[in-house]
Structures are given as structure tokens and as C-alpha cells.
C-alpha positions as CSV (number, residue, x, y, z in Angstrom):
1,X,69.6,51.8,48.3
2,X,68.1,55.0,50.0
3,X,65.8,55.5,47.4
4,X,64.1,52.0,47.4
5,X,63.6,52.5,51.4
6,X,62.4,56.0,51.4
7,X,59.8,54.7,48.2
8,X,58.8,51.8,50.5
9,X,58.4,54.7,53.0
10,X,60.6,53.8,55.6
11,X,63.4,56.1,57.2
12,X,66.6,53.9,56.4
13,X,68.2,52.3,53.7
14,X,66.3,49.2,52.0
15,X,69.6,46.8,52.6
16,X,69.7,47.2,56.5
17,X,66.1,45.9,57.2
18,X,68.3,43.9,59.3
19,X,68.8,46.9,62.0
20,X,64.7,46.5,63.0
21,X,65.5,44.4,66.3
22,X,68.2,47.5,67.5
23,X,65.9,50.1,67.4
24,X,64.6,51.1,71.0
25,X,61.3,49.7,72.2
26,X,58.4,51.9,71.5
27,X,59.5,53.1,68.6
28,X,57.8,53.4,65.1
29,X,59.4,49.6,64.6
30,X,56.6,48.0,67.4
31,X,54.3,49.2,64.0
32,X,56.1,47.2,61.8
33,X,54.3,43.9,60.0
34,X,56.5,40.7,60.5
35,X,53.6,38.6,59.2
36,X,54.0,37.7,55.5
37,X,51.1,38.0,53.2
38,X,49.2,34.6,52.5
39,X,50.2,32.1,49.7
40,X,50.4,28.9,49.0
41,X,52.9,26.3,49.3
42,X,54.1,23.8,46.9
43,X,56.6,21.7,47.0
44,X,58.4,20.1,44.1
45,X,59.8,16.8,44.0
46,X,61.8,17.0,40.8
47,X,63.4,19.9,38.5
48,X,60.3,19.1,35.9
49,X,57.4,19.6,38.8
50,X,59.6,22.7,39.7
51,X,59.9,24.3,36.1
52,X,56.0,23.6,35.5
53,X,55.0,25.2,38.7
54,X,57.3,28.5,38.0
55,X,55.8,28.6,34.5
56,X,52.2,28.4,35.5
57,X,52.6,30.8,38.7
58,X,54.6,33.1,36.6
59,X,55.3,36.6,38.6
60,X,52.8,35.8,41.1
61,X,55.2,33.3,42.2
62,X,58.7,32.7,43.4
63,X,61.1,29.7,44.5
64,X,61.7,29.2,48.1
65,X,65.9,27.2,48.6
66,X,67.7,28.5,51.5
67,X,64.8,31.2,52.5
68,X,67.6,33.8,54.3
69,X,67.0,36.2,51.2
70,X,62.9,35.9,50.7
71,X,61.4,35.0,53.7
72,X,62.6,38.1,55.5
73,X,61.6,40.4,52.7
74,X,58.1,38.1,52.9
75,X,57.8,38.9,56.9
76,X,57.5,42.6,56.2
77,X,55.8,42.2,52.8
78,X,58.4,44.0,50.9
79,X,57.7,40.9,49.2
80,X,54.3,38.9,48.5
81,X,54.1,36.3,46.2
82,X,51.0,34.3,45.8
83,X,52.6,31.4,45.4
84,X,55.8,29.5,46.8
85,X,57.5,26.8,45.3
86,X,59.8,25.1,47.3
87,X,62.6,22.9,45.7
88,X,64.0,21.5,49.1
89,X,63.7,18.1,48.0
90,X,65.9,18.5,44.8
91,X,69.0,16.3,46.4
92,X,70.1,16.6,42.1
93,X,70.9,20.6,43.3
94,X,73.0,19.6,45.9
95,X,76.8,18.7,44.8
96,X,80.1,20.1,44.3
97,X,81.9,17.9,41.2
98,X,84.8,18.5,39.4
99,X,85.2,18.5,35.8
100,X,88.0,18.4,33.9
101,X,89.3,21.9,34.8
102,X,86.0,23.4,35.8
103,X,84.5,22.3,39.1
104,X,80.3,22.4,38.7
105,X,77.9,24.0,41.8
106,X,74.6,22.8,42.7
107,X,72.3,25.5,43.3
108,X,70.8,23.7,46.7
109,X,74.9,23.5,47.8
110,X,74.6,25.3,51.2
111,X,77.6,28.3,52.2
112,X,78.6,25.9,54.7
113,X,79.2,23.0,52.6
114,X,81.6,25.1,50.3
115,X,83.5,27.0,53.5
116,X,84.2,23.1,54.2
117,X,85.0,21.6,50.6
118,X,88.6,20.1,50.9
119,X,88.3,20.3,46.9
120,X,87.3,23.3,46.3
121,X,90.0,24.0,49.1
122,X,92.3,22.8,46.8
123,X,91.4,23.8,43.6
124,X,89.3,27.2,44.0
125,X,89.7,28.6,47.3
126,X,88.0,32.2,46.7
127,X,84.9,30.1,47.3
128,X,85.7,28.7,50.8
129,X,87.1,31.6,51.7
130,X,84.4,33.6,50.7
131,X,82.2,31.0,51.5
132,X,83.4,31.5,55.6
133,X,82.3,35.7,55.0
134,X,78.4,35.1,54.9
135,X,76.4,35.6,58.3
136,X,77.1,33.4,61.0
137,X,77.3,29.7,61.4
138,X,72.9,29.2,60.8
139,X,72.7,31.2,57.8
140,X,75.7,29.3,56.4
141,X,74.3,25.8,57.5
142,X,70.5,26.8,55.9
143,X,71.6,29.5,52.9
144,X,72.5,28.0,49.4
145,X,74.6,29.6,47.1
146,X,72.2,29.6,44.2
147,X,69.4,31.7,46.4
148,X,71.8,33.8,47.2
149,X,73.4,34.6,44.1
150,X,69.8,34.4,42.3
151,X,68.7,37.2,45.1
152,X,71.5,39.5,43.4
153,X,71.3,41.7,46.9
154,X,74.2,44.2,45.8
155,X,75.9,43.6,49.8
156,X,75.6,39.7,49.2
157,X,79.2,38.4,49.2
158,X,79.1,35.4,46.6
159,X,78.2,38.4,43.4
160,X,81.7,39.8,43.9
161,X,83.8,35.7,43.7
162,X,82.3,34.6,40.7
163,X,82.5,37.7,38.7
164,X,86.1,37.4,40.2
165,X,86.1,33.4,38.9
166,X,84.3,34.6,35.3
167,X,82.4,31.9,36.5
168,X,78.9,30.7,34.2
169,X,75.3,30.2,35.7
170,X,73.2,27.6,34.1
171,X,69.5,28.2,33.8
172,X,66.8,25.9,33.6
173,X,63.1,26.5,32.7
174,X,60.5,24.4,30.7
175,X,61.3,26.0,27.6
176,X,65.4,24.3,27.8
177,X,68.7,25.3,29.3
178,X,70.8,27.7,29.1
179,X,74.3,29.3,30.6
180,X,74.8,32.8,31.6
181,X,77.9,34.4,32.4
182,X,78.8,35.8,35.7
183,X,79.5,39.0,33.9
184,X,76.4,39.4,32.1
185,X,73.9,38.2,35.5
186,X,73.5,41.0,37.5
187,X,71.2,44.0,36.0
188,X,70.6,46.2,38.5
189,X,69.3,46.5,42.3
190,X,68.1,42.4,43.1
191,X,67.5,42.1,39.3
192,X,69.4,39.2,37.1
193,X,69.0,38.3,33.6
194,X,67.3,35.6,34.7
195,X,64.0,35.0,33.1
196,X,61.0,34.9,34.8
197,X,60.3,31.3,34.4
198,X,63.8,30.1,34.9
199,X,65.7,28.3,37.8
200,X,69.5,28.8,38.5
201,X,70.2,25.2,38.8
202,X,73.9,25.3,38.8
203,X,77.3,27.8,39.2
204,X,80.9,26.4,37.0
205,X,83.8,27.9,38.1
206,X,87.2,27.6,36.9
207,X,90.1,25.4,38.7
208,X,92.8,28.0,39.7
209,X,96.0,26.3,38.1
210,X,99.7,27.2,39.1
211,X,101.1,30.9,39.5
212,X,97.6,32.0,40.2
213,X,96.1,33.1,44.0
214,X,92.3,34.8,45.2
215,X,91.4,36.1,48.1
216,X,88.3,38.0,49.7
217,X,88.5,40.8,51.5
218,X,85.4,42.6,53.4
219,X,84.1,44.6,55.6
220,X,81.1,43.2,57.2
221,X,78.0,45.0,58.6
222,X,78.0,45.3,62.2
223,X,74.2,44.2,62.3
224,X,73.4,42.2,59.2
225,X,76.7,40.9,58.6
226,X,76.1,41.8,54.7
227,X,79.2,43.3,53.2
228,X,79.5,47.4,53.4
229,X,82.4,46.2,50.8
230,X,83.2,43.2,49.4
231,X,85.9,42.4,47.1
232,X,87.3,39.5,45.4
233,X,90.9,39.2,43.6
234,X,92.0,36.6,41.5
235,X,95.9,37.1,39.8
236,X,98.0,35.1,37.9
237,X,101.6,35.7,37.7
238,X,103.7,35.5,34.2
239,X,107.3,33.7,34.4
240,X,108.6,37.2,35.4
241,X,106.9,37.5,38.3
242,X,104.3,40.5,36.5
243,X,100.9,40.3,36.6
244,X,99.3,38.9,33.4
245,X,95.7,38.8,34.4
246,X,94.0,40.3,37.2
247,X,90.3,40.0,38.3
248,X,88.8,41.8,40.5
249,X,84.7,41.8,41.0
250,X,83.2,44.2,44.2
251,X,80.1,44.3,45.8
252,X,78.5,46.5,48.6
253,X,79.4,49.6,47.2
254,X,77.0,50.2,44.3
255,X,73.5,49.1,43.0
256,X,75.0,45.8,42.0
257,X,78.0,43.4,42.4
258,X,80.4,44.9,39.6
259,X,83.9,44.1,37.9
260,X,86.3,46.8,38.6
261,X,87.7,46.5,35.2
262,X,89.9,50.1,35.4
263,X,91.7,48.3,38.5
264,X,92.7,45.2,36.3
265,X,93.4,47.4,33.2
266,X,96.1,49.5,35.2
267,X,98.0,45.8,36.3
268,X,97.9,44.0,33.2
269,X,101.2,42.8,32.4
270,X,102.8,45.4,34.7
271,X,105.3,44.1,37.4
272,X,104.5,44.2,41.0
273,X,105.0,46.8,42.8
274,X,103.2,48.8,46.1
275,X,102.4,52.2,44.1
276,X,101.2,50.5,41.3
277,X,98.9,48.6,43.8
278,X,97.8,51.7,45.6
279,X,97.7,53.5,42.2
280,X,95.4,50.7,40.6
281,X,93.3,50.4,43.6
282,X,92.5,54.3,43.7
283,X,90.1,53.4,40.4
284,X,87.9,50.6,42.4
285,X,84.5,53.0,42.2
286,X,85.0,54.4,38.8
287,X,81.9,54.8,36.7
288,X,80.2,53.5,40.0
289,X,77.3,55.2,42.1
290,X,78.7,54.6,45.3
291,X,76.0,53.8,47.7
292,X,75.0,55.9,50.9
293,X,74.0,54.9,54.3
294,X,73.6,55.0,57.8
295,X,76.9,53.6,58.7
296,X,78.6,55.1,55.5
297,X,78.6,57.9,53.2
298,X,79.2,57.4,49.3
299,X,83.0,59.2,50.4
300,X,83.5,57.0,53.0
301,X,82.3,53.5,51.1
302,X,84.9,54.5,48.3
303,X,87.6,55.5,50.7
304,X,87.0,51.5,51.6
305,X,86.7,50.0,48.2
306,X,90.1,51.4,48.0
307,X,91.7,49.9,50.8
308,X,90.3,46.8,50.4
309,X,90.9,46.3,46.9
310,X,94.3,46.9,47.7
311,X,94.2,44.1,50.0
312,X,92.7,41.8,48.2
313,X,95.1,42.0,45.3
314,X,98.2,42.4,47.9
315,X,97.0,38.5,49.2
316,X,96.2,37.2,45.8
317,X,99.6,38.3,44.7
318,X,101.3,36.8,48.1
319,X,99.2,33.5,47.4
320,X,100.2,33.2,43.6
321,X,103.5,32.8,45.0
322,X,105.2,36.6,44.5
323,X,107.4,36.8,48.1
324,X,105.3,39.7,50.2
């Protein structure tokens, strides 16, 4: 994160571009470019128009949904494509249906309209309650889960849920379709596997069935309201009350959204108990570069990936119906 700002050339870390508005007048920020770039603007009125326009524009071009993601990086031309394509008007991309035992996303589906889903309420709460974590009440009426999660902005809060969910992204470009799991998305700092002529139409998630609680636990940024860490907890209890799978995804600690996968080796099939909670927990950064910034060091941030992984599985447990 600090090296992308001080490349860009600007004395703070890339993520908190957010910060701009609290730095005293008549600093270096009065300086700062809010105007984006010109392009130009087309808007798509069907998934074909929008597939054609992506593959013609190619790089030079880049799809405009909820706009909380691009437009700021477009305002201080940390981004500048040529050419926007908006896909607004693609009412096909907004839904939440359920499917047997999966339940399907549109990628237009705003955080608002999952925070308030009575089924997903039922049937996959992570996503409400992660859902109610992003920004404040405007971002979660304009911002869509697919931008977001197509963004891949290593603070954003839905990465860490649907690694948690092993949930599968479908794909959709001129050349066909295709699904791409959660685990498999997220390459690197805002990078996906996403090809560059391909449209994250939808998210599948699984239904979370009996014996089986989530939860999201996070600590947001004081300014942006981005997640200094994030993490996301699915477990599912076996007859004996010991933990026969346990999920556990993270974001705001490293380059990219991750699954802690030491943390869920350590409680498979092990019973329940608070050392081996703490003791699992302790492992939530291995193998991780643990990011550094202005309002935490690398020691601090994994201090509190510990603690709140800890949490997270400590209400997942409570939910799946193992007595606090």
C-alpha cells in the first residue's frame, strides 16, 4: 500500500486517498487535481451492447456500476480511462434469487439491498451482516456488490465474506461465460482474474444449512470507513459439538483479501475450546505481508487480525448453536 502511494508520489498510503478533505487548508492537498481526465460516456442498454463496448474499448476502457470505487480514483486521475461504459440500465443485474441450495447475486444488487434481504437474512446472513459494514448509508444505497468485489481494493469488506462463503463469480464477455471461484479471484493489489474483456455479472453463494453460523467482524477506518481489518468466519459444528469445517477469509491486512487457511487447519475437527481459539487465531497473518500505515503499523495490523479473528470465530461458533 505505501509503495503504490509513494510511486504515485504522494506522502500517504494509496488506500487512504480518502484522508484528502482532513488535511489543514493550505496545504500541499489545495494542489491536488479533483478533475477527472476526459472520456467518453456510453451507456449500455443490454449485457450484449455492454460486452461489445468492453471488447472494442479494451484497456482504454472501463465499466462504470455503483461508481464509489472508480470515480474517486478518476477525480484525481489515479485512474483515466478513455472510455466509460456504463451498465446502469442492466435491471437483468439487479436480483437476489434462490436456487435450490445456492442463492444467485446480481452484480448491479446494491450493499443496501443485501443489508435488507429477509432471505438472505435467513439463509446466508454473513452477507447482511457484512453487507451493514460498508460506508455509510449513501454508499450503501449507490455501491453494488459486483463493483465492489470487481475493484478487489484489499480494505473492501465484501473480498473477505465470499472467500469465507467459497462463493463462485460468473463472468461474462463476448467470447462466453464463465465461473470463477472466490478463491482463485483476487491476484494481487486491485487485480482479479478477471479478463480484460469480461463483466462480473453475477456472485452464488451457498445457503448456510443447520449447525452452521458466520459472522463479520471489523475494524473500520476512522475516515474512509474501509476496513483496517476485516474478517469473515463461517463454522459448522459436527454432532459432538467440534468444529468440522471452519472458514475464515480476511481483508485489510495484506495486498489482497486472503483465506487464513493455517487458522482453519488448527480447528478442524478439534472441539471447542478458548485456547484453542486464541491459539488458532495467533496464525491469522501467516505467510502474509502485513500492510503499514498511517494509523497502523504491520505489528499493530497483526496484533488486530488476531483479535478479531478470534471474534469472529467466537460468534460463528455461538451462532451455530455451541452455548457461549
Amino acid at each position: 500500500m505505501e509503495r503504490l502511494g509513494s510511486a504515485l508520489g504522494f506522502p500517504f498510503p494509496f488506500a487512504h486517498f480518502s484522508l484528502f478533505p482532513f488535511v489543514p487548508p493550505g496545504s500541499w492537498q489545495r494542489r491536488m487535481i479533483v478533475i477527472p481526465e476526459p472520456f467518453e460516456y456510453h451507456v449500455a442498454h443490454s449485457l450484449e451492447e455492454a460486452s461489445r463496448l468492453v471488447a472494442q474499448f479494451g484497456a482504454e476502457g472501463k465499466i462504470l456500476a455503483g461508481g464509489h470505487s472508480l470515480v474517486p480514483l478518476m477525480k484525481f486521475r489515479l485512474a483515466a480511462p478513455k472510455y466509460l461504459v456504463d451498465i446502469n440500465r442492466l435491471g437483468d443485474l439487479k436480483y437476489i434469487r434462490e436456487d435450490g441450495e445456492k442463492i444467485e447475486i446480481g452484480a448491479l444488487t446494491t450493499h443496501y439491498q443485501l443489508e435488507s434481504s429477509e432471505l438472505l437474512k435467513v439463509k446466508c446472513p454473513l452477507l447482511p451482516e457484512t453487507a451493514a459494514e460498508i460506508g455509510d448509508v449513501q454508499v450503501r444505497n449507490r455501491g453494488t456488490i459486483g463493483g465492489s468485489i470487481s475493484h478487489a481494493d484489499p480494505a473492501g469488506d465484501w473480498p473477505a465474506a465470499i472467500l469465507a462463503l467459497d462463493a463462485d463469480i460468473k463472468a461474462v464477455s463476448s467470447r462466453g461465460e464463465r465461473w470463477i471461484a472466490a478463491r482463485d479471484l483476487f491476484v494481487e493489489l486491485l487485480t482479479t482474474a478477471l479478463a480484460g474483456d469480461e463483466i462480473l455479472t453475477a456472485i452464488r453463494v451457498p445457503t448456510l444449512g443447520a449447525r452452521t453460523g458466520s459472522a463479520y467482524s471489523k475494524l473500520h477506518h476512522p475516515a474512509s470507513g474501509y476496513a483496517m481489518v476485516g474478517v469473515a468466519a463461517v463454522v459448522s459444528l459436527d454432532d459432538q459439538g467440534h468444529i468440522a469445517k471452519a472458514n475464515v477469509g480476511i481483508t485489510g491486512v495484506g495486498p489482497k483479501a486472503y483465506r487464513a487457511r493455517t487458522v482453519e487447519e488448527a480447528l478442524q475437527g478439534k472441539p471447542i475450546t478458548t485456547k484453542r481459539l486464541a491459539e488458532a487465531s495467533a496464525h491469522a497473518t501467516e505467510g502474509i505481508e502485513v500492510n503499514s500505515d498511517l494509523y497502523a503499523s504491520a505489528e499493530y495490523r497483526t496484533h488486530l487480525a488476531t483479535v478479531y479473528t478470534r471474534r469472529a470465530l467466537e460468534r460463528a461458533i455461538e451462532r451455530a448453536g455451541h452455548p457461549a
